[in-house]
C-alpha positions as CSV (number, residue, x, y, z in Angstrom):
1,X,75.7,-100.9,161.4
2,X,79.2,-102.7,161.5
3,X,78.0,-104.1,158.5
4,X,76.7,-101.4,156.6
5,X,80.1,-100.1,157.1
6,X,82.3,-102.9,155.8
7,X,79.8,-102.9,152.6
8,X,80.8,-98.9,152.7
9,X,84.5,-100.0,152.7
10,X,84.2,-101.6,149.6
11,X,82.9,-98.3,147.9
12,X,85.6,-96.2,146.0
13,X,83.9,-92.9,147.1
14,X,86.2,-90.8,149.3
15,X,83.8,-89.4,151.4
16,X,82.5,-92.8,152.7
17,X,86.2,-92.6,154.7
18,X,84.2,-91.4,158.0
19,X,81.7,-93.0,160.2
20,X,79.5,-89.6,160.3
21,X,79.6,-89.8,156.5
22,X,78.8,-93.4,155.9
23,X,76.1,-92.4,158.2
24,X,74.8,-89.9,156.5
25,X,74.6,-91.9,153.6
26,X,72.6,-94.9,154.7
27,X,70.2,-92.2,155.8
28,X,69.7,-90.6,152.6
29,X,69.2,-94.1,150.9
30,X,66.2,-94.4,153.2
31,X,64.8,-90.7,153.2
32,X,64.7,-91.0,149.4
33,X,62.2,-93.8,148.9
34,X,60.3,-92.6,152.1
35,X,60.2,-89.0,150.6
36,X,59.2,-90.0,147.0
37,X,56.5,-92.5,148.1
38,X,54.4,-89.8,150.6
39,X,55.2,-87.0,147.7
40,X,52.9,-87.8,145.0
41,X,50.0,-88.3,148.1
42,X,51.0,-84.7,149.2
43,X,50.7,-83.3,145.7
44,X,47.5,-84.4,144.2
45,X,45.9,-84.4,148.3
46,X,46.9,-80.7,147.3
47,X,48.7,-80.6,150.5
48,X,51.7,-78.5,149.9
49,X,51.0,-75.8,152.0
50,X,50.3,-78.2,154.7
51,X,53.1,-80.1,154.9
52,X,55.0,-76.7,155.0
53,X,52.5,-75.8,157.8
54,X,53.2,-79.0,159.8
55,X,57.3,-78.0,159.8
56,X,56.4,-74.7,161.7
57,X,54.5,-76.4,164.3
58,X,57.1,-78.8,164.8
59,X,59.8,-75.4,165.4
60,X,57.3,-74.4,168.2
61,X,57.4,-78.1,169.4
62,X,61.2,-78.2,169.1
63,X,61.1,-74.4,170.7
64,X,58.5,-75.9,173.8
65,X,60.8,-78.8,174.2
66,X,63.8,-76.8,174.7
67,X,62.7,-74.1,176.8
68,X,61.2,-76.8,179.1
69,X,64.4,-78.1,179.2
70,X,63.8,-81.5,177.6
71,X,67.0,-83.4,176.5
72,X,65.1,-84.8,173.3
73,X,62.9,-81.8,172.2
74,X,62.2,-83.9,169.1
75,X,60.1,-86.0,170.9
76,X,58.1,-82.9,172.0
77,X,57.8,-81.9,168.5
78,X,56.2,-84.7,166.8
79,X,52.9,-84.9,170.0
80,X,53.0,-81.1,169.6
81,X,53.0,-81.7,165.2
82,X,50.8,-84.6,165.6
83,X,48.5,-82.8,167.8
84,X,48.5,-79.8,165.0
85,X,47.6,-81.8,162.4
86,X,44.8,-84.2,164.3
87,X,43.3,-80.2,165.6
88,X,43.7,-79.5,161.5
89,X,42.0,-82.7,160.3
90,X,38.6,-81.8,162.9
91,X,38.4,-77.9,161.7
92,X,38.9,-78.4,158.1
93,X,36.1,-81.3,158.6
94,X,33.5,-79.4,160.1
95,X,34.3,-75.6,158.6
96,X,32.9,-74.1,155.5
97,X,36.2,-72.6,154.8
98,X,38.9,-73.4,152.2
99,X,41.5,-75.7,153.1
100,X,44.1,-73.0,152.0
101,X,43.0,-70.7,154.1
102,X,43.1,-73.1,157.5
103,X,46.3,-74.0,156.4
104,X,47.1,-69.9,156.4
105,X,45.5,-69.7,159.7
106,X,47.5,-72.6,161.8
107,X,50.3,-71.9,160.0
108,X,51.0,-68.2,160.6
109,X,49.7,-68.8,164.1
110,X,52.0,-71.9,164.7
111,X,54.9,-70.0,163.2
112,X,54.6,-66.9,165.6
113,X,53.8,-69.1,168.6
114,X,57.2,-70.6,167.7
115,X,59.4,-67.3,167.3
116,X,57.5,-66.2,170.9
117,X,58.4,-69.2,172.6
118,X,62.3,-69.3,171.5
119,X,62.6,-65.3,172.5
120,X,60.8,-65.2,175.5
121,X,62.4,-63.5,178.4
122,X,65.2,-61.8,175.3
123,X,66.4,-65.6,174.6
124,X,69.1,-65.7,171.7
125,X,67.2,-67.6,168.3
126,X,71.0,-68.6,167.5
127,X,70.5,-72.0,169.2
128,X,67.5,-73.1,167.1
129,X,69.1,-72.0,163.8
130,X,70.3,-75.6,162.8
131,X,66.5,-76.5,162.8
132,X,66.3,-74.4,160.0
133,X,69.1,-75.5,157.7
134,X,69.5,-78.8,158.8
135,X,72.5,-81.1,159.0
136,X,72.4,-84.5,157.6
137,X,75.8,-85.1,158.8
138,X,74.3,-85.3,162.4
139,X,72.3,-87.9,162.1
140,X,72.7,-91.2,164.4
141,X,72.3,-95.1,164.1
142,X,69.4,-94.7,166.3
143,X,67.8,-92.0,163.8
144,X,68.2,-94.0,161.4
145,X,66.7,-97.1,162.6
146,X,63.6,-94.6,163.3
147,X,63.9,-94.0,159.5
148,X,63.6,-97.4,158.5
149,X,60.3,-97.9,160.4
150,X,58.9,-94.8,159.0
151,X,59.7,-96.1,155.6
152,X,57.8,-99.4,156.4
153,X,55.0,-97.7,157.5
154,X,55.2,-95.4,154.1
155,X,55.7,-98.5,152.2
156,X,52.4,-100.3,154.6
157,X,49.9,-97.2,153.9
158,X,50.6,-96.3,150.0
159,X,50.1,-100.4,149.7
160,X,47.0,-100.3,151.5
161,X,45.3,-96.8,151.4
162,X,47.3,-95.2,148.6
163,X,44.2,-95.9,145.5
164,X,41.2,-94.9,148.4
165,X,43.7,-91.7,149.4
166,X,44.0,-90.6,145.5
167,X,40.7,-91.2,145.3
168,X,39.3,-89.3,148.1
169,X,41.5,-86.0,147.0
170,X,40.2,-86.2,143.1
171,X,36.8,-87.0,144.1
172,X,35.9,-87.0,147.7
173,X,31.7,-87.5,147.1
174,X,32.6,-91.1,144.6
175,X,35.3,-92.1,147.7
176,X,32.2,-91.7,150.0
177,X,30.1,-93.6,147.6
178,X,32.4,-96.4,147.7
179,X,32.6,-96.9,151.0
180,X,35.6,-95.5,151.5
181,X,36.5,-93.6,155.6
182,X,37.7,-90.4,153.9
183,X,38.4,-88.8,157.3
184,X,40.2,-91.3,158.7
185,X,42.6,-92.1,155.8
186,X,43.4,-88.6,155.3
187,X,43.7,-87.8,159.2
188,X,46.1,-91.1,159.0
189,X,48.0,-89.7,156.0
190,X,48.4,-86.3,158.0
191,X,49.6,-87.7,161.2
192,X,52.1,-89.7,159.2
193,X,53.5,-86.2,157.8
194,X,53.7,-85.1,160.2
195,X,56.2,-87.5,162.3
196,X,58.2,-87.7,159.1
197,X,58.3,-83.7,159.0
198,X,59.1,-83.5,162.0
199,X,62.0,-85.7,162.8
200,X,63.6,-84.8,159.1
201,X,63.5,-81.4,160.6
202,X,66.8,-81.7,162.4
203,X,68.5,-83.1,159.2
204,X,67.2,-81.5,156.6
205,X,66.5,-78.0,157.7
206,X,62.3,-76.2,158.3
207,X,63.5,-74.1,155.7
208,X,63.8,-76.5,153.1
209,X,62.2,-79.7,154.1
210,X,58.9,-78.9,152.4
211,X,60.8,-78.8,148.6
212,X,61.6,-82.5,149.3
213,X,58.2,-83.4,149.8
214,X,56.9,-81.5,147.1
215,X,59.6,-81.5,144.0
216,X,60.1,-85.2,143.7
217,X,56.4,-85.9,143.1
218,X,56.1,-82.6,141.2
219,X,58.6,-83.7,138.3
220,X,57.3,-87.2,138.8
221,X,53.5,-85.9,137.3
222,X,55.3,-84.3,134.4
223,X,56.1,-87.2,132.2
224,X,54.5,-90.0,134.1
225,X,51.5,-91.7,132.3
226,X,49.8,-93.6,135.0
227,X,49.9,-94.1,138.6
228,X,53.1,-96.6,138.9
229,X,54.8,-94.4,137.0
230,X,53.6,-91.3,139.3
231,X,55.2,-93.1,142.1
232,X,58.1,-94.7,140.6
233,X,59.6,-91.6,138.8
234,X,59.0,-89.7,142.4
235,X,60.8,-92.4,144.4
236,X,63.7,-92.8,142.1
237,X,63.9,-88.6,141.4
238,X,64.3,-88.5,145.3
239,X,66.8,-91.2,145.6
240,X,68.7,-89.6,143.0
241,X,69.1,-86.4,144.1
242,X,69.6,-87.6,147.7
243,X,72.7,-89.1,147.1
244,X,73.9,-86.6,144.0
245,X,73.3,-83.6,146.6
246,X,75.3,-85.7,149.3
247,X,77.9,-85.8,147.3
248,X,78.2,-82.5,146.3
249,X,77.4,-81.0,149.6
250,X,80.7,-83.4,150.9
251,X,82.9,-82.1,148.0
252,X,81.8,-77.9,147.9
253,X,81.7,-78.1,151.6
254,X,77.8,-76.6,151.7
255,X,74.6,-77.9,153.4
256,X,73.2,-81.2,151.9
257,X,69.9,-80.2,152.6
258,X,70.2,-77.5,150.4
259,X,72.1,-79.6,147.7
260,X,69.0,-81.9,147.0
261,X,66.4,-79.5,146.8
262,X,68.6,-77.6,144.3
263,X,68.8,-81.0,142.1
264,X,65.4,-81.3,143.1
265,X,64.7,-78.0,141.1
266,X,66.9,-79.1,138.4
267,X,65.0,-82.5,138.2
268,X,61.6,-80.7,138.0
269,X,62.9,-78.5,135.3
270,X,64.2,-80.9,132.8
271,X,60.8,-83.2,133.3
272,X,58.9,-79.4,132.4
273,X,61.1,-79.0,129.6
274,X,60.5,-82.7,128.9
275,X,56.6,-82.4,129.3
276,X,56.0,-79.9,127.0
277,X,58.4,-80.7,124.3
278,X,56.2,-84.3,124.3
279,X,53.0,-81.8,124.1
């Protein structure tokens, strides 16, 4: 990191002035790319809802952890949010019922197993509300390095499964045709959302997290014309507003989080306005 922090030294940016800061920077350079390569999966996997399911079940993890007194309760969340999605993966595989409505089921149920578990016995919620808003400001060199191996493995799986994935969500009979292990690369894909869900959590808040999986993908399918685009529009529409909502979180004082979905939004809008004024 002592390196990373010269290099920030050199920067004529105010707000690189503070370790914390400088932290939160490198951090945002790295949740960018990993965010804009896994959101164009998400979106056409039409998996929206589920990503937004897996942040709830990594609350009740987080609320499990803490009221069994674990110093990490992160840890507890991602095998409680892994668990969630492998459990979601073997229901929605052997159910005749929609996706969305599996995903309304675990979600609602994982979302009021949560809110029991962090009021039981008349427990104050206060303590869990920086799970959902998030600060980005807290993060640590140690989180970080976490961050960078979740980015490899991003960077591994959309080099390797990415085409088979797309595949399998636009036409899951010609994937099987091919020879292609549906199940298995979308139970992969799922577990990998939900690690990545679930240790943003504490950064970028439950309440928000899902618009960053979502949003950059989103604007990146209205004006890209083929797949390279798709995933480089979303990776560089992330980056972008990862560091534009840093620095105006730093300079209005606000939550960061918060920031980058709102340029997020903004993002998606102008490629909209851009998309159908091409139409």
């Amino acid at each position: 990191m002592s390196l990373w922090y010269w290099f920030c030294d050199l920067l004529p940016m105010d707000m690189l002035h503070w370790d914390f800061m400088k932290n939160a920077f490198l951090a945002v350079l790295l949740m960018g790319p990993l965010f804009g390569l896994l959101s164009p999966m998400i979106v056409t996997g039409r998996m929206s809802f589920f990503s937004d399911a897996l942040g709830h079940s990594a609350f009740t993890g987080i609320a499990i952890g803490c009221i069994c007194g674990v110093a990490a309760p992160t840890w507890v969340a991602v095998i409680f949010a892994v668990c969630f999605a492998l459990l979601f993966s073997y229901v929605n595989h052997r159910s005749n019922h929609a996706a969305d409505t599996l995903i309304g089921v675990f979600s609602s149920t994982a979302v009021a197993l949560g809110i029991f578990i962090a009021t039981l016995g008349g427990d104050s919620f206060t303590k869990y509300n920086k799970y959902l808003i998030g600060d980005i400001l807290s993060v640590t060199p140690g989180e970080i390095g976490m961050l960078l191996l979740l980015l490899l493995a991003a960077l591994v799986f959309s080099f390797l499964c990415s085409n088979r994935l797309t595949l399998t969500a636009v036409h899951p009979q010609l994937a099987n045709s091919r020879g292609v292990k549906t199940g298995t690369i979308q139970t992969v894909f799922t577990v990998m959302i939900a690690v990545v869900v679930t240790l943003a959590i504490s950064w970028v808040g439950l309440l928000i997290l899902n618009s960053l999986l979502i949003l950059p993908g989103a604007s990146a399918r209205n004006i890209a014309k083929n797949t390279r685009q798709y995933h480089g529009f979303s990776i560089v529409f992330a980056l972008l507003a990862g560091v534009l909502g840093l620095m105006i979180s730093y300079w209005a004082g606000a939550s960061a989080g918060a920031a980058i979905s709102l340029i997020l939004a903004v993002i998606f809008g102008i490629t909209f306005t851009l998309r159908k004024v091409r139409a």
